[in-house]
ROFIKOL-829449 format. One line per field, with one value per residue (C-alpha): residue in three letters; residue number from 1; x, y, z. Coordinates in Angstrom, 2 decimals, always signed. Layout:
nufi	(ALA, ...)
paza	(NUM, ...)
px	(X, ...)
py	(Y, ...)
pz	(Z, ...)
//
This chain:
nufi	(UNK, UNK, UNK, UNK, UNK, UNK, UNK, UNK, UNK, UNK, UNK, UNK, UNK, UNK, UNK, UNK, UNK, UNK, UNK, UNK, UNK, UNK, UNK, UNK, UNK, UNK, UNK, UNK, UNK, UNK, UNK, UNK, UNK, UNK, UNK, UNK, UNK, UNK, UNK, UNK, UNK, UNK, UNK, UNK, UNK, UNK, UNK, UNK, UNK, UNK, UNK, UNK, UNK, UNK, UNK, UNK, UNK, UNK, UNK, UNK, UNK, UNK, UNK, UNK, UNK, UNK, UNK, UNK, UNK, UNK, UNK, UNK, UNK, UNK, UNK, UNK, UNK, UNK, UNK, UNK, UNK, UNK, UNK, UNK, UNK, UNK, UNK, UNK, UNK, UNK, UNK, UNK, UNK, UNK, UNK, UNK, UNK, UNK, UNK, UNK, UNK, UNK, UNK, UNK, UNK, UNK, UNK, UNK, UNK, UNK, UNK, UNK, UNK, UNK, UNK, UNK, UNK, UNK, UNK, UNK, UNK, UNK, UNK, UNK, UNK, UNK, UNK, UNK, UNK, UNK, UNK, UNK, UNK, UNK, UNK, UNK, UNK, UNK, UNK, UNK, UNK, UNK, UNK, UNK, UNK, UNK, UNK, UNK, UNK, UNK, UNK, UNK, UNK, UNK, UNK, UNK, UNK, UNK, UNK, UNK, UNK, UNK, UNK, UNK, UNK, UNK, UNK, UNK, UNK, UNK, UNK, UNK, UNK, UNK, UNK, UNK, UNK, UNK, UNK, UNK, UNK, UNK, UNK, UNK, UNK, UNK, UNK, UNK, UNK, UNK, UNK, UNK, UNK, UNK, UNK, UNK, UNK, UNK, UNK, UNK, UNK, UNK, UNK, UNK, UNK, UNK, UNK, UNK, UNK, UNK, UNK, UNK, UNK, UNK, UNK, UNK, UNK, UNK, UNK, UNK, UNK, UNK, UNK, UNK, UNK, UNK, UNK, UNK, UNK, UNK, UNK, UNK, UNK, UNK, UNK, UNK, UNK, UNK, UNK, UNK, UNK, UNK, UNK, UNK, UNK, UNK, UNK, UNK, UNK, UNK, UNK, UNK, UNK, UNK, UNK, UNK, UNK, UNK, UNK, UNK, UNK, UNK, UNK, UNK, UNK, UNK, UNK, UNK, UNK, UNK, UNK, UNK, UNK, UNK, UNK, UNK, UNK, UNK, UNK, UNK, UNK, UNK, UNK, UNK, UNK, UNK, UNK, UNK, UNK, UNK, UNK, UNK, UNK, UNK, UNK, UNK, UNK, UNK, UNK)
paza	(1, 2, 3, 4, 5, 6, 7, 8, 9, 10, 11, 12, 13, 14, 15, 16, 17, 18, 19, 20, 21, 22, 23, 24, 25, 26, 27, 28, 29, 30, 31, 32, 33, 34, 35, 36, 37, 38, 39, 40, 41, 42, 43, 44, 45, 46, 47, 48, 49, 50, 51, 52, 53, 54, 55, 56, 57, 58, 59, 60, 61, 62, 63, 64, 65, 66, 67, 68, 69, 70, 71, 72, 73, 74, 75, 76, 77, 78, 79, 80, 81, 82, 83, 84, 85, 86, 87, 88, 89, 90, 91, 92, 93, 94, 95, 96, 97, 98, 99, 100, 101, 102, 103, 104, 105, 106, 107, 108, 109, 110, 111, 112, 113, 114, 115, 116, 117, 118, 119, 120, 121, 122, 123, 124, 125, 126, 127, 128, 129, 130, 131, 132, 133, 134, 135, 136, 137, 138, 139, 140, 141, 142, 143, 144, 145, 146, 147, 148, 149, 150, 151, 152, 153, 154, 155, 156, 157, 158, 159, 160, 161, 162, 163, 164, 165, 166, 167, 168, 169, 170, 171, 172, 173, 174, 175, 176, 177, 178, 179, 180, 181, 182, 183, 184, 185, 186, 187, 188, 189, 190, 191, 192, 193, 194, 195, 196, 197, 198, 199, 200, 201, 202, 203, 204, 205, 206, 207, 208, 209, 210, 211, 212, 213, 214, 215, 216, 217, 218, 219, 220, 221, 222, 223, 224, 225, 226, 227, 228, 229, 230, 231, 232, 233, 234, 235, 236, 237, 238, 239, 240, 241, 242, 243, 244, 245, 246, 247, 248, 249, 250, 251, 252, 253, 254, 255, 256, 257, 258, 259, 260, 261, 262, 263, 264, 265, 266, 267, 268, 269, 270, 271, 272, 273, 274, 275, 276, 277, 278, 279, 280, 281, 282, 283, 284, 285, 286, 287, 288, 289, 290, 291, 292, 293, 294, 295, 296, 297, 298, 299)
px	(+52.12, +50.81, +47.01, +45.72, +42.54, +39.60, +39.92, +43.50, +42.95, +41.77, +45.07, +47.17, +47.56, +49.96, +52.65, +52.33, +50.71, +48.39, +49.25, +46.20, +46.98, +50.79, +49.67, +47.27, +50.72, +52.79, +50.36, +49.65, +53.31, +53.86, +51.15, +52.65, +55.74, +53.60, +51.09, +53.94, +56.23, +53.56, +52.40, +55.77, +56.22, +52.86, +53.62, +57.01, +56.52, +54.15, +51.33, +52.17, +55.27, +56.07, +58.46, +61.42, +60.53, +57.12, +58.70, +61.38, +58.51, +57.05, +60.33, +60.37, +56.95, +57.36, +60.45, +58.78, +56.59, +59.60, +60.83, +57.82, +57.40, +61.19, +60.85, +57.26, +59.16, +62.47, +60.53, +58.12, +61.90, +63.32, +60.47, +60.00, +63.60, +63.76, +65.74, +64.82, +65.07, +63.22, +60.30, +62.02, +64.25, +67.89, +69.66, +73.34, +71.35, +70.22, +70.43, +72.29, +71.92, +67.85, +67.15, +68.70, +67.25, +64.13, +64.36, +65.16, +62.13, +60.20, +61.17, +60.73, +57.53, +56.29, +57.77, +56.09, +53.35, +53.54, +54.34, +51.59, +49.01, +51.26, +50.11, +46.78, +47.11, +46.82, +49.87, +52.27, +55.81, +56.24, +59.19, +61.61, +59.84, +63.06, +66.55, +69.89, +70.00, +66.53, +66.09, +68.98, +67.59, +63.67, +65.37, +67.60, +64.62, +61.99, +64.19, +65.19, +60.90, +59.98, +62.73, +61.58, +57.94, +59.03, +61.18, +58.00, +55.24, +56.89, +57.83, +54.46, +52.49, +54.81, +57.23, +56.30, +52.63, +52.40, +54.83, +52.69, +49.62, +51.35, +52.30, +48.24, +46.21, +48.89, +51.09, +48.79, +45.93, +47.92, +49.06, +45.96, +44.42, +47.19, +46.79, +43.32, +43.95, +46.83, +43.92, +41.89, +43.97, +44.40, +40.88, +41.75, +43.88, +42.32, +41.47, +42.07, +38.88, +37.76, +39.87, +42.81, +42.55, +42.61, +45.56, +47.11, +46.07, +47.25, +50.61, +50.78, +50.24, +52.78, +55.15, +54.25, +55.38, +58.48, +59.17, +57.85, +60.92, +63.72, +62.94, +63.69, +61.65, +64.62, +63.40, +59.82, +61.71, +63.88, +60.64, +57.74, +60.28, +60.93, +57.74, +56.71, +59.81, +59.51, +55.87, +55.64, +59.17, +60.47, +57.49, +55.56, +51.75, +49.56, +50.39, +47.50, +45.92, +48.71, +50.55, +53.93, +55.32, +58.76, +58.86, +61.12, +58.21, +55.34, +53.61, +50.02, +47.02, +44.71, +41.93, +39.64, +39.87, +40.11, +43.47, +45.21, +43.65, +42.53, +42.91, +44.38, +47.33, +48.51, +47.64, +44.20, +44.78, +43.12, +46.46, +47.54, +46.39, +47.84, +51.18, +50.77, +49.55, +53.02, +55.19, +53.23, +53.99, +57.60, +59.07, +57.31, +58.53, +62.72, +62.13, +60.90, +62.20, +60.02, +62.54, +59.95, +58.62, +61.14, +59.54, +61.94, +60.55, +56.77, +56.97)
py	(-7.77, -4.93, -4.65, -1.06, -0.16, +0.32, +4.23, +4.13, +2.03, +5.53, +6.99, +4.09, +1.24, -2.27, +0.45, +3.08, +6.54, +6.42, +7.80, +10.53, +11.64, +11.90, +14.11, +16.58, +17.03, +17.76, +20.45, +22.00, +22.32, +23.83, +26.13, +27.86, +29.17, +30.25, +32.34, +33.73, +34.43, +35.48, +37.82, +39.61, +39.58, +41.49, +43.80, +44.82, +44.74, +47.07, +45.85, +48.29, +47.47, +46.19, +44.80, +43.44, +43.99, +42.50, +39.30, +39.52, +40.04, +36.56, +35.04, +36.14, +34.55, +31.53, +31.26, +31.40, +28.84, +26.67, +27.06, +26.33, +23.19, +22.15, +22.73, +20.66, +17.99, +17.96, +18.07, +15.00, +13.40, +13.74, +12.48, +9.26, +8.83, +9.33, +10.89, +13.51, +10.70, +8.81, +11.83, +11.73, +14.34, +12.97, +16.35, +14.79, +14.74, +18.39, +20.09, +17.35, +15.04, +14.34, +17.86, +18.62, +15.80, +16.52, +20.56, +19.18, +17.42, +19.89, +22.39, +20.05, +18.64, +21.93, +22.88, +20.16, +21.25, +24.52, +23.52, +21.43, +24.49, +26.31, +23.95, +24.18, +27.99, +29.20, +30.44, +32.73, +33.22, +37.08, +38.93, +39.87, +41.58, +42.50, +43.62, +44.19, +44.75, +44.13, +40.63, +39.43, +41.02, +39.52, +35.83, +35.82, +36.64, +34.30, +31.74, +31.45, +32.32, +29.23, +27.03, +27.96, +27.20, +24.06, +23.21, +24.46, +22.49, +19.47, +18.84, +19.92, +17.84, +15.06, +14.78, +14.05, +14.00, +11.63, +9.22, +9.37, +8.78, +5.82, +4.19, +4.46, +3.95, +2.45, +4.87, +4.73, +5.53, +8.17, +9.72, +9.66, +12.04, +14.13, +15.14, +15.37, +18.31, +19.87, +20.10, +21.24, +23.71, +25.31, +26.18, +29.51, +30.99, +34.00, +32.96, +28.48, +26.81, +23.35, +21.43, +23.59, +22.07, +18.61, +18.93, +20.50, +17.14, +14.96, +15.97, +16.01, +12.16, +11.95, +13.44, +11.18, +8.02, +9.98, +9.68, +6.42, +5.40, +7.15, +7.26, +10.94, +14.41, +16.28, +14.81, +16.35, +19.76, +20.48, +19.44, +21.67, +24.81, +24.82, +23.73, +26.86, +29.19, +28.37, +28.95, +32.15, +33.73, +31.81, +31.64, +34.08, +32.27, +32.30, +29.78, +28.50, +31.74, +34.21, +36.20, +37.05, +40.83, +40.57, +38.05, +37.04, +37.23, +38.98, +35.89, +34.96, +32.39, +32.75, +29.90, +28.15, +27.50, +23.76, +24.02, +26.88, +26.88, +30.52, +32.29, +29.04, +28.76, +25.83, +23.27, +24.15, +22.64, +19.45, +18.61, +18.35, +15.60, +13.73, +14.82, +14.07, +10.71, +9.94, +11.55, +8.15, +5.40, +7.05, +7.68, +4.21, +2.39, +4.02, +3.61, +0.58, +0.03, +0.77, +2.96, +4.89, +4.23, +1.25, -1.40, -0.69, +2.51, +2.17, +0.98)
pz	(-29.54, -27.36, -27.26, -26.60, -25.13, -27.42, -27.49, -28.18, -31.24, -32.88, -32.71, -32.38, -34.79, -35.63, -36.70, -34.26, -34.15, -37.19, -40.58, -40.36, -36.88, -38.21, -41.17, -39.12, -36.39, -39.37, -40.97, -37.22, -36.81, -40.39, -40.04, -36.92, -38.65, -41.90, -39.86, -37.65, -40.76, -43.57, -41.16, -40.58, -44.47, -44.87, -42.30, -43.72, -47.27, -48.86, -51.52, -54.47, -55.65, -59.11, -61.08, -59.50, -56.34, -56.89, -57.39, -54.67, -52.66, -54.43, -53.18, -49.72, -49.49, -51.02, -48.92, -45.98, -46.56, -47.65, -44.15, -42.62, -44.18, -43.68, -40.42, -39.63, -41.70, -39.68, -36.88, -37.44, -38.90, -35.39, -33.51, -35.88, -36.09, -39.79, -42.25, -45.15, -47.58, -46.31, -47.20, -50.59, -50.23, -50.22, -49.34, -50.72, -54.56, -54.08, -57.42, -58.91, -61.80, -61.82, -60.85, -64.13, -65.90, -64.62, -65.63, -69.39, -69.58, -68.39, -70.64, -73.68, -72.62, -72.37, -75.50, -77.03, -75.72, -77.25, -80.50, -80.79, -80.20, -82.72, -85.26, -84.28, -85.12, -81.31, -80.09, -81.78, -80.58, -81.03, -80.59, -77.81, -74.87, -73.11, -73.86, -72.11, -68.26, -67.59, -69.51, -67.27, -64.07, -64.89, -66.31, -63.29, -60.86, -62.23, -61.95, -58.46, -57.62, -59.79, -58.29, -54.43, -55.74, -57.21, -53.50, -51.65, -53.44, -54.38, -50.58, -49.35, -51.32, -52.07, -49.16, -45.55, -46.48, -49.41, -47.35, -44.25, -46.26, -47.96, -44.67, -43.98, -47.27, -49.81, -51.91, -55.22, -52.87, -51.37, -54.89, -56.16, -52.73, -52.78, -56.97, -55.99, -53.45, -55.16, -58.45, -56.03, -54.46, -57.98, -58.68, -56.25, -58.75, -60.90, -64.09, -63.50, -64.84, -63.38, -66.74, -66.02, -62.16, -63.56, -65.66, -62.31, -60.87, -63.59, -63.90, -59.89, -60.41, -62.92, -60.15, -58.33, -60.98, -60.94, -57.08, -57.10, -59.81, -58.46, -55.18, -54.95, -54.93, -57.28, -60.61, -60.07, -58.69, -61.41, -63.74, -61.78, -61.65, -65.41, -66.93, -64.47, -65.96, -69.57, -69.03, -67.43, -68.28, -71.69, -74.01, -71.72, -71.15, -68.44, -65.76, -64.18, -64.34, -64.04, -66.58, -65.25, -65.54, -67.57, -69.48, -72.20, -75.60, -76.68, -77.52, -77.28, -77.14, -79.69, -80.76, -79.68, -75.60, -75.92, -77.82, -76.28, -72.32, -72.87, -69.68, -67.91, -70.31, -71.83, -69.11, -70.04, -73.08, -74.09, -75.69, -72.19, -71.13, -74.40, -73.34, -69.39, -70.48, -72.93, -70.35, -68.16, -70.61, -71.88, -67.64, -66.58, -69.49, -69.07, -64.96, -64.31, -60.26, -57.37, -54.88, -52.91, -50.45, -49.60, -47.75, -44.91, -44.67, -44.24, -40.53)
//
């Protein structure tokens, strides 16, 4: 076993470069790209539109940061001689069956969700909001933004970085930071409260079961972009915040904030937590075998 001098300990351990040092190369590299690219996007895209091309402006951006963080992952891939699986992101199951699988229990669970405040006497369904051309052109567009945003932050959060931090600190340990940040990271949106954070956080954690089981990112994909779509397009409530333009209802919160998340939506919800916590025993109890990280893989 080599022994390295005392001030290459700190960057250098039994299993090579550190975990830490790994994850601050990976965001350096990922942030070059995203200044280099958002900036070109605000240059050429003006701030006043609306409507659809407010939110293929959305899609530009959030594709941009999609590359940026594909390419700080292939990157740190190459130089540790890994594959994108091994980050959790088999590219062969891309949009296959547990993307699906994951997108239908999204959409229930959220559903569920919603239903459950509906008894409570908070949220009413309303009627259509749009018809003919433009309910297919707004359905069609909010779609493909919510499945980039799922691609985006699932592999930010829970790719390269939650692997490298569970090479370092353990994976539970490593979850358990990560949900803490992407909580954290919510409490910029207009309109998220502190509970509406930690819901944000809990439900990052149950992604995290979900990689954990399957041993793949697509589950928590197909999940994140339609809890998001039914959310903000289908039954047309905030999301973290934010009240999409065209969606599908004129529906509405109304009730006491502890049932229906008032500005937050319904993640604000105290009734939230009840269903992140059965979506834990229900996934852990159908899943039961570790596949990610693989032993073989934490070196």
């Amino acid at each position: 076993m080599t022994s390295h001098p005392p001030m290459m300990r700190v960057f250098i351990g039994p299993k090579g470069v550190r975990a830490g040092w790994r994850l601050l190369a990976f965001l350096g590299i990922a942030a070059i790209p995203t200044y280099l690219l958002i900036g070109i996007q605000h240059r050429i895209i003006p701030a006043s539109l609306q409507g659809i091309p407010f939110i293929g402006a959305m899609i530009l951006g959030e594709s941009l940061l999609l590359v940026a963080v594909f390419f700080a992952s292939g990157l740190m891939a190459r130089i540790e001689s890994r594959s994108f699986a091994e980050f959790g992101l088999p590219l062969r199951q891309a949009f296959g069956t547990r993307f699906w699988q994951g997108a239908l229990w999204g959409f229930l669970a959220l559903t569920l969700l919603l239903l459950a405040i509906h008894a409570g006497g908070g949220f009413s369904f309303g009627g259509l909001a749009l018809h003919g051309s433009a309910l297919a052109k707004y359905a069609a567009a909010w779609a493909l933004f919510f499945l980039v945003v799922g691609c985006f932050e699932e592999f930010l959060m829970r790719g390269y970085a939650l692997f490298t931090l569970s090479t370092g600190i353990g994976f539970w340990r490593a979850a358990l930071l990560v949900s803490v940040i992407f909580g954290a990271i919510h409490i910029s949106n207009r309109g998220e409260s502190w509970f509406g954070a930690l819901s944000a956080a809990a439900i990052s954690l149950f992604f995290c079961l979900t990689l954990r089981r399957t041993g793949s990112l697509w589950f928590a994909i197909g999940f994140h972009a339609m809890w998001d779509y039914s959310e903000s397009f289908i039954y047309s409530v905030p999301d973290s915040g934010f009240k999409s333009p065209g969606h599908l209802l004129a529906s509405s919160l109304h009730g006491p904030h502890w049932l229906t998340g008032g500005s937050v939506g319904p993640e604000g919800s105290w009734l939230a937590f009840i269903l992140i916590a059965g979506l834990f025993v229900i996934f852990s109890r159908l899943c039961r075998e570790v596949r990610f990280p693989l032993p073989s893989r934490e070196s």
